[in-house]
N, C-alpha and C positions, 0 to 999 in steps of 0.2 A: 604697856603691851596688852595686847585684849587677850581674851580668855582664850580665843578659838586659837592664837598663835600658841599661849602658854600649852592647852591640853596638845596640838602639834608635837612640841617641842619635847613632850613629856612623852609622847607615843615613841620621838624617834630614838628618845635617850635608852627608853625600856628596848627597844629591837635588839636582837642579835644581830653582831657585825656579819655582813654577807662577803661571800670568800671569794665571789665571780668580782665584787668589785674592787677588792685586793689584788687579783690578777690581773682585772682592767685598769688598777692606777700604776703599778709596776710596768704595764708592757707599754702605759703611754710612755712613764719614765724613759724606758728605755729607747723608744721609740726619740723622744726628744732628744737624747746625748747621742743616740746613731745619728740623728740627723745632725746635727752640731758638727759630728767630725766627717760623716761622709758626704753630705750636700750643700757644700760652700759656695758652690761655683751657681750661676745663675743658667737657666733653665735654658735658652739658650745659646748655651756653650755646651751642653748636656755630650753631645755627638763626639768633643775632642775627650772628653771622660771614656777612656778605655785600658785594656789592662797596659799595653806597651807604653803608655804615655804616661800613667802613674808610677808604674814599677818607675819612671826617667826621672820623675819630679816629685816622686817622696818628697817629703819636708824631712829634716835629718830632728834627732830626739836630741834629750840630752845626752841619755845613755851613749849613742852613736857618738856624739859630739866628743867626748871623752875616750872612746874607744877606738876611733877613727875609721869604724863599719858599720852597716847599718844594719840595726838589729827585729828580731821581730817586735818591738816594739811600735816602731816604726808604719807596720801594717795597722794602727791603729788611726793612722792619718791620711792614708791613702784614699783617695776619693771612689765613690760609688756611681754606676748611670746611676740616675734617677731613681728607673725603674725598681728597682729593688726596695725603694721608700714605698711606691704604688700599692708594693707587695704588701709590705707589712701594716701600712694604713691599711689594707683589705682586712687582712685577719682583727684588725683592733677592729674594725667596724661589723666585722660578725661578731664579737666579746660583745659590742657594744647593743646590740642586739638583745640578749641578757641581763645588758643592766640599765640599759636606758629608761625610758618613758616617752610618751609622747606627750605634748602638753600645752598648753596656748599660754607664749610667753608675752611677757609686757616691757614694753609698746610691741605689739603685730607690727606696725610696719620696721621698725628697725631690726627684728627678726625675719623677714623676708629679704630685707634688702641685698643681702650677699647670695641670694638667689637669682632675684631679678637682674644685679649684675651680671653674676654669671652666664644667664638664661640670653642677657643684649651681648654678650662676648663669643655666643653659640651663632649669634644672629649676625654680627660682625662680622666673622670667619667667613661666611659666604662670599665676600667681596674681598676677601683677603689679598694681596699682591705677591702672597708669598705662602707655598700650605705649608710647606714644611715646618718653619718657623712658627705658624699660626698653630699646629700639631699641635709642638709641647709645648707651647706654653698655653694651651686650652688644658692641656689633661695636668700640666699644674694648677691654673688658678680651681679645678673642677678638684682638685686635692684641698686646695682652700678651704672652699667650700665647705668640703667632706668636713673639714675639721672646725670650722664652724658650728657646725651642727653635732657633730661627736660632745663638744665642751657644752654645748648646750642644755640637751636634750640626755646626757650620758654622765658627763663630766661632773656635773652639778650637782649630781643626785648623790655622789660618791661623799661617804662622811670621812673615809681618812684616807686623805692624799700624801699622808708621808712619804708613799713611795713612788709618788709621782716627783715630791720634791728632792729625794733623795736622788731618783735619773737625773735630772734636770741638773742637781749643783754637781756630779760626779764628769756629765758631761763638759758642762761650763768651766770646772779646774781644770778638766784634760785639756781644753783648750789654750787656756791661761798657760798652763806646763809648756805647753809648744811657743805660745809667744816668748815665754821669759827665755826659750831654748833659741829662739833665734836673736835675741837681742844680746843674748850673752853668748854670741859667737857662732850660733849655728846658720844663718842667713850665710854669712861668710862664705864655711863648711859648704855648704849648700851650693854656693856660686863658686865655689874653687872643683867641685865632682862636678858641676853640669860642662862648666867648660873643658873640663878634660875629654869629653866624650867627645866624637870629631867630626858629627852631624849636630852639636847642639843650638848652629844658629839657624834651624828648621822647626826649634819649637817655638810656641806662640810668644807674637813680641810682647802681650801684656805680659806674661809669665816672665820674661827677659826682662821686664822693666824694670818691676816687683825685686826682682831680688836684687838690680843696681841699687834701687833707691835708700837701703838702709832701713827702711819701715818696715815694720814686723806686721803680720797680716795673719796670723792663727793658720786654721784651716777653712777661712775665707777666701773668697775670689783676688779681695785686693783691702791694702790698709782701712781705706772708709769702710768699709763692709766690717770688718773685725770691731769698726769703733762702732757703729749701729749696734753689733753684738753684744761688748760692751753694755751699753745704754739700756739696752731692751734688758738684759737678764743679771747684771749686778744686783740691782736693788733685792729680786726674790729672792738669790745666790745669801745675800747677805745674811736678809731674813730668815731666813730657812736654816744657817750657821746657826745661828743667834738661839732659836727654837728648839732645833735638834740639840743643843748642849744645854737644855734647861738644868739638868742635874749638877752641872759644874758649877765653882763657884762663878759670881758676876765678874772676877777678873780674868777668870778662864777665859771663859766667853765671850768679854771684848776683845782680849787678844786673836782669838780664833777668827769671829767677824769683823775684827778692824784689819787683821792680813791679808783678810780676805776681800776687804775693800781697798787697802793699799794698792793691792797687785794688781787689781781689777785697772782700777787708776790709771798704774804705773804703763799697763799696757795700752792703756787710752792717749796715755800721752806719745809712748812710741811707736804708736801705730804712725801717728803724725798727721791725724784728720782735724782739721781745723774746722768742720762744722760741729764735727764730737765736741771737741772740747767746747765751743762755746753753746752745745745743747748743754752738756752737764752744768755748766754755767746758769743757763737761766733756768736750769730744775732745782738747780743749788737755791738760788735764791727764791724760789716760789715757794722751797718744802720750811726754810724758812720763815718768808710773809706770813706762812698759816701755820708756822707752830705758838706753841701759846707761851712761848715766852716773854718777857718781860719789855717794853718797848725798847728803853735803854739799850738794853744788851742785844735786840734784833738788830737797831742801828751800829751797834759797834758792829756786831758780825754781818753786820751787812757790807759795811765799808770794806773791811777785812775780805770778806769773799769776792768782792768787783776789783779792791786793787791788788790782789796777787795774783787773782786768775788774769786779769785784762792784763797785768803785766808779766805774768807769764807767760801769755798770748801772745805778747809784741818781743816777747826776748826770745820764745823759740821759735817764732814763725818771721822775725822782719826782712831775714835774706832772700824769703818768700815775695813778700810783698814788693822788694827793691826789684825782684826779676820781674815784675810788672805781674803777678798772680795770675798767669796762665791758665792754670785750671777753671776760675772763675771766667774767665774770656772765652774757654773753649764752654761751659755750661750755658753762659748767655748765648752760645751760635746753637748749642744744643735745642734749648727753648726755644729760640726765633723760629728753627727748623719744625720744630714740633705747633708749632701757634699755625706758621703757613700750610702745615699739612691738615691743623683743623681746618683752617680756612676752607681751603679746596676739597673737603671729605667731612663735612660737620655732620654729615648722619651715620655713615659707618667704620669712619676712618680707612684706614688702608689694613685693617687687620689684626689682631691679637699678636705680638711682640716683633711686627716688624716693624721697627721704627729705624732700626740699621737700613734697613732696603730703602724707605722713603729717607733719609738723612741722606744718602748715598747722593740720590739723585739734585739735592738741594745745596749740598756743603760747600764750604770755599773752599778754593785751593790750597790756602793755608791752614787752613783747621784739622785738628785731630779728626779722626776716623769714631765713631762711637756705636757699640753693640745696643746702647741702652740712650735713652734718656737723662737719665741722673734727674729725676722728677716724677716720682708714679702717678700725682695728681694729673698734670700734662700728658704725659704717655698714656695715658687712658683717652684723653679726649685725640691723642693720634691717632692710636691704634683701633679706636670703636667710637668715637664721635662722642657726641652731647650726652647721650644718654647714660655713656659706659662710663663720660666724667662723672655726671653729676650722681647717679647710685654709686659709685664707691666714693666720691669725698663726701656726700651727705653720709653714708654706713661710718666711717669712719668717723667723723668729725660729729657726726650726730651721736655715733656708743659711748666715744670718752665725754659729753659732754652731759649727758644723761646717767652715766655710773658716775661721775663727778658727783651730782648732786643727790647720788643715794646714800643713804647715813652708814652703808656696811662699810666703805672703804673707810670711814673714820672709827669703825670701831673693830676693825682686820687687820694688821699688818702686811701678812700676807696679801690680801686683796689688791690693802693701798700700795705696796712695793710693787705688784705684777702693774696695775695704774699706771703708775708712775713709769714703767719700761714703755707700755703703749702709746703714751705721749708722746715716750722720746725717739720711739718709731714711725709716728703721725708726723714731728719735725723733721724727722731727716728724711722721710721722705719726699721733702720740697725741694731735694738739693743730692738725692743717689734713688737706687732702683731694687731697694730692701725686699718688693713686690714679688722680685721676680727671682730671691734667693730663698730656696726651699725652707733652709735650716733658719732662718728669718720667719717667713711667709707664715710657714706652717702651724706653728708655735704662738703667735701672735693673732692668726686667725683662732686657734684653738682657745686660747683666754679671752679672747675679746667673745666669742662664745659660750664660755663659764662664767664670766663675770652677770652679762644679760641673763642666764641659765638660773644663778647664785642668788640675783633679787627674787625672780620669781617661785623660786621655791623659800625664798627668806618671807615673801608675802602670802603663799599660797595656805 
């Protein structure tokens, strides 16, 4: 370490803690577990988020489950518009104001690039086929953005994020709580009160579907959606257990972090996303490959980890497959649709998140009806052409690729575990539409912006 990082390091250890930035890692905290329970639904759908249709489709607690009413608890699940997120990203980004800096991060252009998206998605809109649609999801992905640059330029600067970590796993349990509530009877609960009610086949058929199928789904949109959740915020969920209980003994503390990666699991598996589970798969084995254990014993647990999960795979999913794997059939009609509409619009697409309207006009007659893509790399090159593909899969694919190879994730847990979710965000976004759900989006944009944020004040 050269002298100029040492006397750095020695300036910042001597400062007094600043109390604006304790308020600015608490309100992101917070900020992130509101988003987790109120902005599940994708952007949009935003319009069917209103109060009479939440009050209908509460998700039932546990408490309710056992008491057979539903309690103020309950209001902790209830979904929010949007707008109300708008809100309170405004007030963090006046906070951030006060604690931020301005600062020329390294590399410049991978620091720009979630601008320049941006900026071709403002330019897209003008040809849009659809403004409403094109609406909110411009002043989402312009949240994106926002939060980008907040994790940046704000986030980074911040020395103790305990209480960012503490929002963040408070929200992530609360959700976990609702899964474990609907797999152990409250789904049921849930579908036994909507059908008593004697207009209930007026609410949305994805919503109808959701609760036939047995698949627990949080307070997501729908089961994949909850396993992406999963993915993206176990690993810091863990870490952060792990951390926060430094005082306990080491037994304490596995127990606490290993529950806490059980259930995480447990709900990955019954959400019943078959790309989840074979993302956790190959992150299984990667984290793996690069630990420094002993070759022998990588290959035992290597063998160990491909034949119970692959055979886990084929034991809970082959009634799947015998039905001919529909889903993946209606995904391939998804993408062809999406390919023929760059075709015919390879410079500004048909628009910022209509790809509903263009699918409409292209679908077979057999095929599922679809709001989204189930692809944000492709859904970009629909909805805004070449240019709106290639800056967000170069931003993305070019930040994990570049914090990969900077030495702070291997000597951070915390770093390498938030890493390691953004990967598993970057994957499933080949195969669902993570892009375009807030309580995803948001969060994701925000670390992928502290992380770039994190080197450059580590080198500065």
């Amino acid at each position: 370490m050269t002298k100029a990082k040492l006397s750095r390091l020695s300036r910042i250890a001597t400062l007094k803690p600043d109390p604006w930035q304790a308020v600015f890692a608490a309100l992101l905290g917070f900020f992130l577990a509101f988003s987790f329970l109120k902005f599940g639904n994708p952007v949009v759908l935003d319009y069917l988020v209103n109060q009479d249709l939440s009050a209908t489709i509460a998700t039932t607690s546990m408490t309710s489950l056992f008491s057979g009413r539903a309690t103020g608890f309950d209001m902790i699940y209830e979904p929010l518009p949007v707008a109300w997120g708008y809100a309170l990203l405004a007030i963090i980004v006046m906070l951030a104001l006060k604690v931020g800096r301005l600062h020329k991060p390294k590399p410049a252009w991978l620091a720009y690039l979630p601008a320049v998206w941006l900026f071709w998605q403002l330019i897209a809109s003008t040809q849009t086929i659809n403004p409403r649609l094109t609406q909110v999801t411009l002043a989402h992905m312009t949240a994106c953005v926002v939060c980008y640059y907040l994790g940046l330029f704000a986030l980074s600067r911040v020395t103790n994020l305990k209480p960012l970590w503490i929002g963040l796993m408070v929200g992530f349990l609360l959700v976990l709580w609702l899964g474990l509530s609907q797999h152990y009877g409250g789904l049921e609960t849930t579908r036994r009160s909507i059908y008593e009610q004697p207009d209930w086949q007026q609410l949305p058929r994805e919503f109808l579907k959701k609760l036939t199928s047995g698949r627990i789904y949080g307070t997501l949109v729908y089961p994949n959606a909850l396993a992406g959740f999963i993915l993206v915020f176990l690993p810091v969920t863990v870490i952060t257990a792990w951390l926060l209980s430094a005082k306990l003994a080491v037994v304490s503390r596995g127990v606490i972090a290993g529950t806490i990666a059980y259930t995480g699991l447990a709900c990955l598996v019954w959400s019943g996303s078959k790309s989840g589970w074979l993302i956790a798969l190959v992150i299984g084995v990667a984290i793996l490959l690069k630990s420094r254990l002993q070759l022998t014993i990588k290959m035992i647990l290597l063998g160990l980890i491909l034949g119970l999960g692959l055979t886990g795979f084929y034991w809970r999913h082959s009634g799947y497959f015998e039905r001919g794997a529909t889903s993946v059939s209606a995904r391939f009609d998804y993408w062809r649709a999406a390919g023929d509409t760059f075709r015919r619009h390879p410079v500004f697409g048909t628009g910022p998140g209509t790809f509903a309207k263009a699918y409409q006009a292209v679908k077979r007659p057999e095929s599922e009806m679809a709001r989204l893509c189930h692809n944000d790399y492709l859904e970009q090159a629909s909805d805004s052409g070449f240019v709106g593909f290639m800056a967000y899969s170069v931003f993305i694919i070019g930040s994990l690729a570049f914090l990969y190879r900077n030495s702070m994730l291997r000597s951070d847990l915390t770093k390498l575990a938030v890493w390691i979710g953004l990967m598993s965000w970057a994957m499933q976004g080949m195969v669902e539409f993570g892009l375009y759900i807030p309580a995803l989006a948001w969060p994701v944009f925000l670390f992928h912006g502290w992380l770039l944020g994190a080197t450059t004040e580590q080198e500065g």
